[in-house]
Each structure stands twice: as C-alpha cells, then as structure tokens.
N, CA, C and O atoms as CSV, one atom per row, in Angstrom:
chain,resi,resn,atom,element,x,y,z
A,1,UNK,N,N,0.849,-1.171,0.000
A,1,UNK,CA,C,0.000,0.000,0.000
A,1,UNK,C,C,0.894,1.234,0.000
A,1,UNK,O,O,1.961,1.256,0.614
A,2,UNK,N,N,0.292,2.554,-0.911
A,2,UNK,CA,C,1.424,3.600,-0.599
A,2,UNK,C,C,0.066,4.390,-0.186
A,2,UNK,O,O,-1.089,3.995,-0.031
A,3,UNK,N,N,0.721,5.757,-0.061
A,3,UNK,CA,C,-0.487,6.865,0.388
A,3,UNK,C,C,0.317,8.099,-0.227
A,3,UNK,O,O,1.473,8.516,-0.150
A,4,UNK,N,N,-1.209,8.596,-1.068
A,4,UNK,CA,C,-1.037,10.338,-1.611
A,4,UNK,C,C,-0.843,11.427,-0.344
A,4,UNK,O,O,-1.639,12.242,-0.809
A,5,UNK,N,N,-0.501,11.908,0.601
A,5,UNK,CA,C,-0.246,12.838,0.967
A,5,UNK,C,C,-0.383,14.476,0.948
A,5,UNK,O,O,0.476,15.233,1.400
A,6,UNK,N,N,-1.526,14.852,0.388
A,6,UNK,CA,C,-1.552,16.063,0.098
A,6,UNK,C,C,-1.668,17.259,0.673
A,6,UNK,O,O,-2.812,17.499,0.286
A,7,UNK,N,N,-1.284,18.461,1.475
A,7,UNK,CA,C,-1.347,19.414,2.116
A,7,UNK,C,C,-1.385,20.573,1.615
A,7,UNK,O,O,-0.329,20.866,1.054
A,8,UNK,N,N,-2.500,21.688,1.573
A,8,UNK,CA,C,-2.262,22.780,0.813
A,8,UNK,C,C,-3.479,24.032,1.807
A,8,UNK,O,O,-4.337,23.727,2.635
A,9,UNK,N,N,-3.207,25.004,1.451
A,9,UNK,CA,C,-3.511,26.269,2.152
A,9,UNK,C,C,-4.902,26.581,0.946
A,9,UNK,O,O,-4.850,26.542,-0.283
A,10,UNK,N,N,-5.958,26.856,1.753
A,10,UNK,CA,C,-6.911,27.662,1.218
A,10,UNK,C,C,-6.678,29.219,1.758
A,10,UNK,O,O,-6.451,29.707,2.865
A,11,UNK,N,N,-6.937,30.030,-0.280
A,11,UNK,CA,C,-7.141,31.228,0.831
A,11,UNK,C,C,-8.050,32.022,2.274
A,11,UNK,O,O,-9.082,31.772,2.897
A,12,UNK,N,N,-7.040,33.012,2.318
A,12,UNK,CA,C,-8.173,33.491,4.154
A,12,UNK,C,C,-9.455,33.171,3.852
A,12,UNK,O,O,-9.854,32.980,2.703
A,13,UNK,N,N,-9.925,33.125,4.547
A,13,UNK,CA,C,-10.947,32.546,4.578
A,13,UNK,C,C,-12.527,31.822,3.366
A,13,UNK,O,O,-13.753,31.908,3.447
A,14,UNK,N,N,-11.614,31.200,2.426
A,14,UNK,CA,C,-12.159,30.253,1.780
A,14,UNK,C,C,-12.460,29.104,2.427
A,14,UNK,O,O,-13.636,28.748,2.356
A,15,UNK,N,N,-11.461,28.211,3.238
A,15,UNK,CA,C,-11.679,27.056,3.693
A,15,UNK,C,C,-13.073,26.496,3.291
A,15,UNK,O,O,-13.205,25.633,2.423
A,16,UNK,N,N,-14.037,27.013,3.940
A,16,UNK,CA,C,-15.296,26.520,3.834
A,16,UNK,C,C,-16.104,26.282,2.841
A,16,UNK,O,O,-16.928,25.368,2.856
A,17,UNK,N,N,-15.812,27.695,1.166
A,17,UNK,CA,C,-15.911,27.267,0.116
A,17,UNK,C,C,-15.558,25.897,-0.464
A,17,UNK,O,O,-16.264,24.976,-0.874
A,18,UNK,N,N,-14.111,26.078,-0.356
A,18,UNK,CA,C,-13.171,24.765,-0.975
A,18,UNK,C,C,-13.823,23.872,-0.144
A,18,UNK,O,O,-14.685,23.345,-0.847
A,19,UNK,N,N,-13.874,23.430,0.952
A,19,UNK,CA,C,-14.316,22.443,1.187
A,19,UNK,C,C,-15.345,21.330,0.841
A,19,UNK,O,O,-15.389,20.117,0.637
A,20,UNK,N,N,-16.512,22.923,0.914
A,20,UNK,CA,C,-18.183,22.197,0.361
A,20,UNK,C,C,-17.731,21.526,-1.115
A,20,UNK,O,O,-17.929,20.331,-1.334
A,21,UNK,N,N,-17.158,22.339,-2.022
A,21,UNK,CA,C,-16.973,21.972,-3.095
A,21,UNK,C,C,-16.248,20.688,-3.529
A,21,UNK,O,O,-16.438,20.018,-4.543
A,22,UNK,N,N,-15.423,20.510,-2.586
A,22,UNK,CA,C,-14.863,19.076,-2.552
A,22,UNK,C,C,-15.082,18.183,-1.949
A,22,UNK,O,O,-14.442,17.138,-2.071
A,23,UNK,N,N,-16.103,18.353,-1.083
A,23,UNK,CA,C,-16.858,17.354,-0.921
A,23,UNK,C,C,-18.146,17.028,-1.651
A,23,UNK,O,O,-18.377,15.820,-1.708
A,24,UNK,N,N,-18.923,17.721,-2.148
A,24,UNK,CA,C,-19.805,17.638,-2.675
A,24,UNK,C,C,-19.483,17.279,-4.166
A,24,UNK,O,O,-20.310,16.573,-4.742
A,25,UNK,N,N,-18.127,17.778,-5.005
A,25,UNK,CA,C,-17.978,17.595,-6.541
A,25,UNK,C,C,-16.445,16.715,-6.912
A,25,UNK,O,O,-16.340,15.950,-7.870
A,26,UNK,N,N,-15.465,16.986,-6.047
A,26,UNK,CA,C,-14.369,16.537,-6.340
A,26,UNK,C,C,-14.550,14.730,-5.678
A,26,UNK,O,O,-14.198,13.719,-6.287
A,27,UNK,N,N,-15.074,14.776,-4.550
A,27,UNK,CA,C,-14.277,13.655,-3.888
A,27,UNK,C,C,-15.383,12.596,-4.565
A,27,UNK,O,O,-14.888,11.500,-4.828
A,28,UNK,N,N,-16.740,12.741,-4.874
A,28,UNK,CA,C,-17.095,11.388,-5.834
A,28,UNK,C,C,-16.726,10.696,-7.501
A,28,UNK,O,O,-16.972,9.614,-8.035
A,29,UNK,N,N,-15.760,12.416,-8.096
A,29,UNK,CA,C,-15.493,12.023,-8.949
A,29,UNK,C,C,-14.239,11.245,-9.088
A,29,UNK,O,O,-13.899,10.538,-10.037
A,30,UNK,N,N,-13.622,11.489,-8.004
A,30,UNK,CA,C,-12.201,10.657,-7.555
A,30,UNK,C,C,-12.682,9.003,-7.471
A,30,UNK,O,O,-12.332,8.075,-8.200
A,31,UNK,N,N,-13.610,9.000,-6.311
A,31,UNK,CA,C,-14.411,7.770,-6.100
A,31,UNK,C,C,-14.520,7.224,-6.998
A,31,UNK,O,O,-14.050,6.088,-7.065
A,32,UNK,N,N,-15.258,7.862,-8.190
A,32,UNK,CA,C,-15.656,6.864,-9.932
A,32,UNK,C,C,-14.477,6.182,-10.423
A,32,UNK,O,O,-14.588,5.127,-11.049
A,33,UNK,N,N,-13.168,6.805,-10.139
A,33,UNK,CA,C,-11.934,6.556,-10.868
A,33,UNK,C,C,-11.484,4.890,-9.702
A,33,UNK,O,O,-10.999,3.922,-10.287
A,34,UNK,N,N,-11.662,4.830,-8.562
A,34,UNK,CA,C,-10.745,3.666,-7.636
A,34,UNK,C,C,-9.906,4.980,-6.481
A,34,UNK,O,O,-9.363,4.562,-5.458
A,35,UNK,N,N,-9.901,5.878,-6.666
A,35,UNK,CA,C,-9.230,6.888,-5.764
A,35,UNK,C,C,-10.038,6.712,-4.291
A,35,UNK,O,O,-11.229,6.923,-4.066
A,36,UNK,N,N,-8.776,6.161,-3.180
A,36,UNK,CA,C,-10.217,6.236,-2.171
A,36,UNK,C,C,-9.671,7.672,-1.461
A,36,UNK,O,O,-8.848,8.222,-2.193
A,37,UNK,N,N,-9.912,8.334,-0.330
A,37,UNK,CA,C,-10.019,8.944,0.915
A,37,UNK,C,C,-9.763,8.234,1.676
A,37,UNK,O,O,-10.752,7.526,1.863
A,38,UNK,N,N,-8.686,7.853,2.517
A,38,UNK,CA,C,-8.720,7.331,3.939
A,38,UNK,C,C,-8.980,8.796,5.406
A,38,UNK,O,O,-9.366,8.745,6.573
A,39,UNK,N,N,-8.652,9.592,4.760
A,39,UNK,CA,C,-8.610,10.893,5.979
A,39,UNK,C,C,-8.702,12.338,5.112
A,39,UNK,O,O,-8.289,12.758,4.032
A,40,UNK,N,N,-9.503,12.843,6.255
A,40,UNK,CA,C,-9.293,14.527,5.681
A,40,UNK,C,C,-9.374,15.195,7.032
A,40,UNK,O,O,-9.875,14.715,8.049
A,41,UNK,N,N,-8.647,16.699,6.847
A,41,UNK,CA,C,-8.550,16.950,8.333
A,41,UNK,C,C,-8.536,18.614,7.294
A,41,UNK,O,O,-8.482,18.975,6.118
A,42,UNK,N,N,-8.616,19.130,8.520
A,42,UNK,CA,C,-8.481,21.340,8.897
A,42,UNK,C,C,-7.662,20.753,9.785
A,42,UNK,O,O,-7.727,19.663,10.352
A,43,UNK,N,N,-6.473,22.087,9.848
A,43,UNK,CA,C,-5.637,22.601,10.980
A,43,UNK,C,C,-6.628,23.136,12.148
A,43,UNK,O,O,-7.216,24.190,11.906
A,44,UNK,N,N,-6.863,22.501,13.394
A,44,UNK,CA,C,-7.803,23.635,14.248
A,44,UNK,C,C,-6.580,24.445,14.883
A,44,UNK,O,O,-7.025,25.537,15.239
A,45,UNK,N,N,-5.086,24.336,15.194
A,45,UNK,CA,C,-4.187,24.949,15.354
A,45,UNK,C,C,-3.053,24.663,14.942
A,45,UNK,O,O,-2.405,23.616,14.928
A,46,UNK,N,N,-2.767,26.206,14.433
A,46,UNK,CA,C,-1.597,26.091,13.973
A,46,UNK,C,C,-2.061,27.159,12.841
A,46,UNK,O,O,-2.861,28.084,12.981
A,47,UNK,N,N,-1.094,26.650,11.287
A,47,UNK,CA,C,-1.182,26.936,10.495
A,47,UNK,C,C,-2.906,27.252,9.617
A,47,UNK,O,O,-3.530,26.357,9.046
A,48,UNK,N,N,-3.359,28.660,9.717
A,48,UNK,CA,C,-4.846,29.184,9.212
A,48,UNK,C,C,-4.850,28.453,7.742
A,48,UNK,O,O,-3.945,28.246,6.934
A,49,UNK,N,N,-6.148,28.173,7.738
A,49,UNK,CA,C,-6.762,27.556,6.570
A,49,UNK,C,C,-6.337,26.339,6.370
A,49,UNK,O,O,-7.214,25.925,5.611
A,50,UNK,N,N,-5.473,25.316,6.544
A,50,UNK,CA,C,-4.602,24.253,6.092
A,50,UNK,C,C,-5.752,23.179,6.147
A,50,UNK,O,O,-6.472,22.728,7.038
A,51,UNK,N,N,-5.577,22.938,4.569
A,51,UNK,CA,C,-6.023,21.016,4.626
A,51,UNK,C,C,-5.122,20.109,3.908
A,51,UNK,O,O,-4.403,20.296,2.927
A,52,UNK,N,N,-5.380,18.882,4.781
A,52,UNK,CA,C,-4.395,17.628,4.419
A,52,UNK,C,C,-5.099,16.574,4.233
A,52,UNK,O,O,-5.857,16.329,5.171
A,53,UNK,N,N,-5.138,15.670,3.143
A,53,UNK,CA,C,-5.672,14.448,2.722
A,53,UNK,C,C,-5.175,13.395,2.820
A,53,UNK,O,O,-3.945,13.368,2.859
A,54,UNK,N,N,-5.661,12.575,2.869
A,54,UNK,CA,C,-4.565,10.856,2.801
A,54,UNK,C,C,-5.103,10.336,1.855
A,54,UNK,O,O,-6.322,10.491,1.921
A,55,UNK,N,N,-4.675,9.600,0.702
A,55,UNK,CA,C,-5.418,8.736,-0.110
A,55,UNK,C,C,-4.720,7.370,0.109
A,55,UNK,O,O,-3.748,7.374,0.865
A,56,UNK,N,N,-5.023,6.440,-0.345
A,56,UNK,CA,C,-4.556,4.845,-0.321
A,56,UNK,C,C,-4.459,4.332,-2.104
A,56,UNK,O,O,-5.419,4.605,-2.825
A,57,UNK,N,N,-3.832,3.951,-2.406
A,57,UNK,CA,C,-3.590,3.353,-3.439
A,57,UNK,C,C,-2.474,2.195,-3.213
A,57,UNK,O,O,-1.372,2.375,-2.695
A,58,UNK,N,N,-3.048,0.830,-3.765
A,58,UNK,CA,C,-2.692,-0.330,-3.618
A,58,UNK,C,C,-0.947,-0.464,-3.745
A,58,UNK,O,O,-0.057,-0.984,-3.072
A,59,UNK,N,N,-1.032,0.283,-4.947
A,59,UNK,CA,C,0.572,0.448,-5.530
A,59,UNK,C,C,0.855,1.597,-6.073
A,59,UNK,O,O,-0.070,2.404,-5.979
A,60,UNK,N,N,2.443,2.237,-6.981
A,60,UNK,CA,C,2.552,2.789,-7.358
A,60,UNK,C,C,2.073,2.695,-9.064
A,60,UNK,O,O,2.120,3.610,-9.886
A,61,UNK,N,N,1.628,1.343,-9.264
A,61,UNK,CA,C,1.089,1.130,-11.065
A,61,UNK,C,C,-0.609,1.509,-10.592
A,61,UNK,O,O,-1.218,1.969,-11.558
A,62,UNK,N,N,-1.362,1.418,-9.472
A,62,UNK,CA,C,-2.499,1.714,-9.333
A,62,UNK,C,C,-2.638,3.256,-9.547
A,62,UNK,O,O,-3.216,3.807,-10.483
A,63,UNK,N,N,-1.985,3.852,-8.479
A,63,UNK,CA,C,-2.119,5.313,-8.397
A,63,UNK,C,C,-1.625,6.162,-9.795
A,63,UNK,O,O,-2.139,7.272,-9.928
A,64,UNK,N,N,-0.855,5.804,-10.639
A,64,UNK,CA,C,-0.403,6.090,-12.124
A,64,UNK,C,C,-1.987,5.661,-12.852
A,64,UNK,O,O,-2.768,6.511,-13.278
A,65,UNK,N,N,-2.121,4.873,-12.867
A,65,UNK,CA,C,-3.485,4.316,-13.702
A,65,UNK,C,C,-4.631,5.541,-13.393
A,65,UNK,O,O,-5.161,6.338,-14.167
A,66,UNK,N,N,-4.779,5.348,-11.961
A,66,UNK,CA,C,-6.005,5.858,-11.589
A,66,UNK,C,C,-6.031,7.237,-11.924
A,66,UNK,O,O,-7.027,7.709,-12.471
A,67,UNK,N,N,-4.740,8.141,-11.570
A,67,UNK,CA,C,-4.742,9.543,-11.417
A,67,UNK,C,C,-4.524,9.572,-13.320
A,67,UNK,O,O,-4.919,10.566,-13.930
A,68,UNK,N,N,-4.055,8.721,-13.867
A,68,UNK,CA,C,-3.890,9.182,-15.721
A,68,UNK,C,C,-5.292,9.310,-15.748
A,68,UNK,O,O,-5.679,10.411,-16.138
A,69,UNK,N,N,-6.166,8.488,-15.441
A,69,UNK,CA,C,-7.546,8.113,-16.260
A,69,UNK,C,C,-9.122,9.367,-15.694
A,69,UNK,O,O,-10.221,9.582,-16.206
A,70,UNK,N,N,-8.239,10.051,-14.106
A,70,UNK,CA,C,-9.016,10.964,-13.368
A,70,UNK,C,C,-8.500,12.569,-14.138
A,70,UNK,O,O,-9.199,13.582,-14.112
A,71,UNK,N,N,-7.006,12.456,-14.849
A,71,UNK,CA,C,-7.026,13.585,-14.960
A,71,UNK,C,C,-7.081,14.060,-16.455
A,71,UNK,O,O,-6.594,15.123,-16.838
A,72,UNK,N,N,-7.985,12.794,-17.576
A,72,UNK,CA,C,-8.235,12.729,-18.604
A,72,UNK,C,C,-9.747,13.454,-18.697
A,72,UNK,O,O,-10.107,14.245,-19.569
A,73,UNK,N,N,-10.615,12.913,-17.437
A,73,UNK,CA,C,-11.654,13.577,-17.665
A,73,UNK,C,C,-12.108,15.088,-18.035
A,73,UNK,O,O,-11.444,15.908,-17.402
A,74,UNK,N,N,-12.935,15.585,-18.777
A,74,UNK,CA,C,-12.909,16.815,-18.586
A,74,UNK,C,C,-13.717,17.525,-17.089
A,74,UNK,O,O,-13.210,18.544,-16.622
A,75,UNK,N,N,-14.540,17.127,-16.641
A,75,UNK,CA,C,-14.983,17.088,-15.295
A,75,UNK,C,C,-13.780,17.496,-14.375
A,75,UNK,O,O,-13.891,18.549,-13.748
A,76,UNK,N,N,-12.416,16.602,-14.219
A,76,UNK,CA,C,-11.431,17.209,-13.427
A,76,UNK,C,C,-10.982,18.431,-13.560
A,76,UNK,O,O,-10.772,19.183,-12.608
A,77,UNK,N,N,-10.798,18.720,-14.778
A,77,UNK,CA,C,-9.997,20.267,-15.429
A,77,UNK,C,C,-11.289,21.136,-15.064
A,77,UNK,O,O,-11.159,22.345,-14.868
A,78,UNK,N,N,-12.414,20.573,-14.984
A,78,UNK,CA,C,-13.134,21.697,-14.712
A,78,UNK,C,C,-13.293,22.261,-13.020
A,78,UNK,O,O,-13.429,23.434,-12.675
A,79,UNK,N,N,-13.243,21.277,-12.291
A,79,UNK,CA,C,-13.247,21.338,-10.870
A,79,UNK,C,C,-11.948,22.028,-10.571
A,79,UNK,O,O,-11.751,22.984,-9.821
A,80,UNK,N,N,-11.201,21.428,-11.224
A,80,UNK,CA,C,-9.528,22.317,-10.783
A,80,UNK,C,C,-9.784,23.992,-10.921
A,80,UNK,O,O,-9.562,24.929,-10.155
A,81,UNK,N,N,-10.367,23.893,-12.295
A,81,UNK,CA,C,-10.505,25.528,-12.551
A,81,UNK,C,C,-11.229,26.236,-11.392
A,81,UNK,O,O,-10.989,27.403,-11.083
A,82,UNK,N,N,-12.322,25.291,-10.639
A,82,UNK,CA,C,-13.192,26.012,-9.701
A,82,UNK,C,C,-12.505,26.532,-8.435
A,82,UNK,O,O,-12.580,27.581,-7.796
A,83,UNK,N,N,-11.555,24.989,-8.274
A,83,UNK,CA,C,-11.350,25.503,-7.004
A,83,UNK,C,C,-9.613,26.199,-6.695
A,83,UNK,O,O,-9.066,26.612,-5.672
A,84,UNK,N,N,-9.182,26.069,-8.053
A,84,UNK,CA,C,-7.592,26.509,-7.962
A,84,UNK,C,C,-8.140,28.011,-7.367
A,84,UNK,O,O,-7.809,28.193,-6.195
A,85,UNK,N,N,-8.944,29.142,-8.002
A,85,UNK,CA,C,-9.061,30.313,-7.277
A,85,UNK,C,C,-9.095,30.850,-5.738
A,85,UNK,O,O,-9.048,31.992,-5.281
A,86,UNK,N,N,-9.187,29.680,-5.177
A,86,UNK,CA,C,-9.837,29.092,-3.538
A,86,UNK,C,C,-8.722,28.929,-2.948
A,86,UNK,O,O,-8.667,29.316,-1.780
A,87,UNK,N,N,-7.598,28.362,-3.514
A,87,UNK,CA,C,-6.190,28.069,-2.501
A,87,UNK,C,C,-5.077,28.508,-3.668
A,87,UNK,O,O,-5.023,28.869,-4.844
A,88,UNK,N,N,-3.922,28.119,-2.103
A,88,UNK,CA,C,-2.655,28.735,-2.360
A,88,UNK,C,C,-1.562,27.428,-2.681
A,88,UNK,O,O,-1.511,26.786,-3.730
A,89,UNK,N,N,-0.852,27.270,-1.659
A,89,UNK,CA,C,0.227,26.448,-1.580
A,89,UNK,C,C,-0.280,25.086,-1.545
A,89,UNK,O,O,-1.190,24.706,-0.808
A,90,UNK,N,N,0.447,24.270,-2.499
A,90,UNK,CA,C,-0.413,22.920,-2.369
A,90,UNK,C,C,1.263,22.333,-2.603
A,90,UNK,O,O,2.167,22.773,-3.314
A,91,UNK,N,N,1.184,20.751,-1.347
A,91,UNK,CA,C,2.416,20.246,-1.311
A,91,UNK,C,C,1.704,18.808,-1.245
A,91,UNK,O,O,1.056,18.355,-0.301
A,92,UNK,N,N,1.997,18.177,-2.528
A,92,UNK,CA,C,1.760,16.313,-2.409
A,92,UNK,C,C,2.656,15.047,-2.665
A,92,UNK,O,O,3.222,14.791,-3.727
A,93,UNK,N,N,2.686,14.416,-1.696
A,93,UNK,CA,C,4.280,13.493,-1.457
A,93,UNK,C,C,3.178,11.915,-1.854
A,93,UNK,O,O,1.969,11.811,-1.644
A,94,UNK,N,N,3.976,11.021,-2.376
A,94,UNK,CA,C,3.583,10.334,-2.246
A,94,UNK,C,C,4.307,9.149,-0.730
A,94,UNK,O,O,5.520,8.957,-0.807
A,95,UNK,N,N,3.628,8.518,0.391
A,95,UNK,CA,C,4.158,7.920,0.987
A,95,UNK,C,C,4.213,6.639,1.089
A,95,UNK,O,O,3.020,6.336,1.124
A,96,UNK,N,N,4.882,5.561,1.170
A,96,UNK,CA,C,5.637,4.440,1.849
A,96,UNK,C,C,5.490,4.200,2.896
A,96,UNK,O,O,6.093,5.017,3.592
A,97,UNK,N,N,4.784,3.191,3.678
A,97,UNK,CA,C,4.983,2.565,5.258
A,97,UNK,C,C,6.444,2.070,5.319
A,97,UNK,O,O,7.035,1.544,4.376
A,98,UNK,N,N,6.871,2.267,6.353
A,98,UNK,CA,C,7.610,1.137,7.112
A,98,UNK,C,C,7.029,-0.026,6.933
A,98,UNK,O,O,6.041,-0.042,6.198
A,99,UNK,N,N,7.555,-1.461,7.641
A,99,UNK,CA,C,7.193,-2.309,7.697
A,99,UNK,C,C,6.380,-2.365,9.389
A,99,UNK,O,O,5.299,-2.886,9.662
A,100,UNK,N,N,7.134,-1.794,10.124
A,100,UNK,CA,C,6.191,-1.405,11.470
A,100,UNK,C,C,5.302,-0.502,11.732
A,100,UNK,O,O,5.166,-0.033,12.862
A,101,UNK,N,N,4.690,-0.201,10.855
A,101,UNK,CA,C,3.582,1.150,10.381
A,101,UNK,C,C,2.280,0.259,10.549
A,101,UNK,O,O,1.744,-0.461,9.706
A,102,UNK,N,N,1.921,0.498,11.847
A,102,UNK,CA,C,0.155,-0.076,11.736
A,102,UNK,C,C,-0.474,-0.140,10.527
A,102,UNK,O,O,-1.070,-1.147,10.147
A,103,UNK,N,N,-0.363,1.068,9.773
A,103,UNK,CA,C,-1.024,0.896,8.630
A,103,UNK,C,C,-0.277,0.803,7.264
A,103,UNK,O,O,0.437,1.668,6.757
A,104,UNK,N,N,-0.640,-0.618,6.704
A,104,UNK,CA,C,0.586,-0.826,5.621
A,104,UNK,C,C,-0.259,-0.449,4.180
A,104,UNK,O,O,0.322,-0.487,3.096
C-alpha cells in the first residue's frame, strides 16, 4: 500500500468554500476513478486555513493508472478551474509505510 499525501492552504478565509466543493464535486469524482479517501482533516491549530488528505492506493502502477484516467476527464480540469481560485500552496508526497507502520 502507498499513500497520496496532500497538504495545501486555502485562501483566508475560503476554507469553507473549498471544502463544500470538494466534498460535494471533487471527492465522488475521484471515487468513480478507484481513488479512495482514507482521511481529511483542517488545521484547528496552527497553520490558518490548512487542509491535508490521505489517499490509499494499492501500488505505485495503481495510483499512475487511476490519477492518468481521473485527470483525462474533462470534469477534473473543470473542478480544478473552480477551485484553484480558492487556494494557495499545495504540497503532495507520495508515501511508503515502514514495515512497522500499523497501517501498511
């Protein structure tokens, strides 16, 4: 198993825009593709506006497949357009467990 990692800043006070919107338009069209969600979180302290995602993908030939075939749609390019105006800094790693990582 690896995991998408994604962390990025909505502007001042968008959060709540971006959010509805990705929950309501982005995260089922991910769903259609095999993309799951394991976590989504807000900073309640610390860093203003911050959200971070976890995704799960089986492998690194899954997550290539899935994200080619999610970012072919035109539906994605259109959601991007919606919500790129909404945030700032966006940082996405892909991660690796350990082998002693509860979650592999």
């Amino acid at each position: 198993m690896i995991y998408l990692h994604v962390t990025l800043q909505t502007k001042r006070g968008k959060l709540n825009e971006w959010s509805s919107i990705y929950e309501k338009e982005y995260v089922p069209l991910i769903e259609k593709y095999g993309q799951r969600l394991v976590g989504a979180w807000r900073t309640a302290v610390g860093t203003y506006d911050e959200v971070t995602d976890l995704y799960a993908f089986d492998n690194f030939t899954e997550f290539e497949r899935i994200r080619g075939e999610l970012f072919k749609d035109p539906k994605t390019a259109a959601l991007i357009n919606k919500i790129f105006p909404l945030a700032g800094l966006e940082v996405s790693k892909i991660m690796v467990p350990f082998d002693y990582s509860p979650m592999k």
